[in-house]
C-alpha positions as CSV (number, residue, x, y, z in Angstrom):
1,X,3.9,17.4,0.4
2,X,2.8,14.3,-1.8
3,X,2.2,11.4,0.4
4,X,1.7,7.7,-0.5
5,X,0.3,5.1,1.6
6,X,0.2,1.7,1.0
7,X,-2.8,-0.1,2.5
8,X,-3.6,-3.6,3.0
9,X,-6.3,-3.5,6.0
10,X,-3.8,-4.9,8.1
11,X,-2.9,-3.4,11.4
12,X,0.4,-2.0,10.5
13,X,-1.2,-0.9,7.1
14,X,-4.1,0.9,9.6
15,X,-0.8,2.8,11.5
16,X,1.1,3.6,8.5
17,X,-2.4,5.5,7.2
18,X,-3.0,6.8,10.9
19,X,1.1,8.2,10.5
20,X,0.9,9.9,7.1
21,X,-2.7,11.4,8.0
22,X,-0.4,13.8,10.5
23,X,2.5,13.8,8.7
24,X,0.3,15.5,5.9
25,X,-1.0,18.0,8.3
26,X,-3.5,20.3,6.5
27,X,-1.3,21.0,3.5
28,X,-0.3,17.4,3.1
29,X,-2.2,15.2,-0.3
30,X,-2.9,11.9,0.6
31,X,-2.6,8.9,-1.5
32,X,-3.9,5.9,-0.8
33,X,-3.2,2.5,-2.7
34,X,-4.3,-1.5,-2.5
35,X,-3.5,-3.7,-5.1
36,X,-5.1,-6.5,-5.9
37,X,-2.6,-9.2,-6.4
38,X,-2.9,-11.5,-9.5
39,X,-1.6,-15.1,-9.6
40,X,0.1,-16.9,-12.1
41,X,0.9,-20.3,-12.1
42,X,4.5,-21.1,-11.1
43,X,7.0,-20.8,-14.3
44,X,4.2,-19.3,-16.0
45,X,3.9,-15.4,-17.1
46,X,1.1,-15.0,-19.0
47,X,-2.3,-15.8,-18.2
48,X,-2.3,-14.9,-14.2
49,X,-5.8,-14.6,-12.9
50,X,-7.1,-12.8,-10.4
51,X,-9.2,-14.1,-7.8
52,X,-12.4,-12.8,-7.1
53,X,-12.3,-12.9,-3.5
54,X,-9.0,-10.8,-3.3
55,X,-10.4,-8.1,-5.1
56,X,-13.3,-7.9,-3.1
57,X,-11.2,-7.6,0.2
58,X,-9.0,-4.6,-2.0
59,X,-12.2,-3.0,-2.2
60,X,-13.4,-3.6,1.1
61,X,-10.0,-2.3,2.5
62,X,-10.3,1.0,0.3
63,X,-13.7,1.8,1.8
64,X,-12.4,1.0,5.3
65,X,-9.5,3.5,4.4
66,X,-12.0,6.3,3.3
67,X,-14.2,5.8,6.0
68,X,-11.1,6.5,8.2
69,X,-10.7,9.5,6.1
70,X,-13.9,11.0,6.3
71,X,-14.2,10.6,10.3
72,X,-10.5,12.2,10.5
73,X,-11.8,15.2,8.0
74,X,-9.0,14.3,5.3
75,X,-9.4,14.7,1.5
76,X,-7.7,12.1,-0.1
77,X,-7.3,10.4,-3.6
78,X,-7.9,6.5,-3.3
79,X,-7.1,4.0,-5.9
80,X,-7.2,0.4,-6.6
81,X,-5.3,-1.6,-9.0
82,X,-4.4,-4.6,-9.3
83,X,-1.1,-6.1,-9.9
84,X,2.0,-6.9,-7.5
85,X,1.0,-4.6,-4.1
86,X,5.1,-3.1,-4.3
87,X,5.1,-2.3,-8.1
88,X,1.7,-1.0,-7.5
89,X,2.6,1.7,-4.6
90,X,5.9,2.5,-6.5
91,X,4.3,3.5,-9.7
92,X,2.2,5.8,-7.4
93,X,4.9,7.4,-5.7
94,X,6.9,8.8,-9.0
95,X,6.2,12.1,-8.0
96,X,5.6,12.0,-4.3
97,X,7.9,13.4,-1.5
98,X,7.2,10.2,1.2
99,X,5.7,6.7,0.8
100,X,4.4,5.1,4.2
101,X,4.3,1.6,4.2
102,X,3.1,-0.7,7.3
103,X,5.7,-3.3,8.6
104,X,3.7,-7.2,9.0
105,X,6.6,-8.0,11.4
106,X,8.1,-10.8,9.0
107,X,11.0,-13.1,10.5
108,X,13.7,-13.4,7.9
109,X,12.7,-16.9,6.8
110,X,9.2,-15.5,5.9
111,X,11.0,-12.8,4.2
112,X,12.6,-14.8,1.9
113,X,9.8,-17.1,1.2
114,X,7.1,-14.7,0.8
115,X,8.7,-11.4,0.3
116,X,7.8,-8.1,1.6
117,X,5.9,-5.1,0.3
118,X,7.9,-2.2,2.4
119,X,11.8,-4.0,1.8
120,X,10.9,-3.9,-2.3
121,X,9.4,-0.1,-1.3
122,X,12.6,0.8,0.5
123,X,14.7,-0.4,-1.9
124,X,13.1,0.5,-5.0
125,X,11.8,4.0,-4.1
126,X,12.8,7.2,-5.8
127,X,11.5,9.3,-2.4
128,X,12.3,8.6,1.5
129,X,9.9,5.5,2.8
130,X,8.6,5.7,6.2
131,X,8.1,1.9,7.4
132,X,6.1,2.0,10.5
133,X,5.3,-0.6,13.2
């Protein structure tokens, strides 16, 4: 089984991780993805930037995740990209059989205004989606 997480640093990215390390068992392959997100100015396409800081905390969040990893004895791929955090995981998961995704516990408003990584997963993705809490 082909497992993708998504992974953020956040505590529900931290369960989502812990969740799919024993849903993949010992014949499980881990995935684990970050995505830097890039910024454009509003109305504008072309020239987004990416800011420094937030690709340092990506990278920081990837060696947190292998860390994790390592002390629970799991091989795992690990990658970081940049670009929008749910096209990112979704391009990843093609050919998986499960994506697991953290919930940040959004109200609907917040939703709406900002959007949320595991709704555009759920609703996007070609395999099931775990969403866990």
């Amino acid at each position: 089984m082909k497992i993708v997480v998504g992974y953020d640093g956040s505590d529900g990215a931290k369960r989502a991780l812990d969740r799919a390390i024993a849903l993949a068992g010992d014949d499980g392959r881990l995935t684990v993805v970050t995505a830097a997100e890039t910024h454009a100015r509003p109305g504008i396409t072309e020239g987004a930037r990416l800011d420094p800081s937030e690709l340092e905390r990506r990278r920081k969040d990837l060696e947190e995740a292998k860390a994790l990893l390592t002390t629970r004895g799991v091989d795992a791929e690990t990658l970081g990209a940049q670009g929008d955090p749910g096209d990112v995981i979704l391009d990843n998961a093609k050919d998986a059989d499960l994506v697991v995704v953290g919930s940040r516990g959004l109200n609907p408003f917040q939703r709406l205004l900002l959007g949320s990584v595991s709704t555009k997963v759920v609703h996007r993705a070609e395999c099931d989606v775990l969403v866990v809490r």
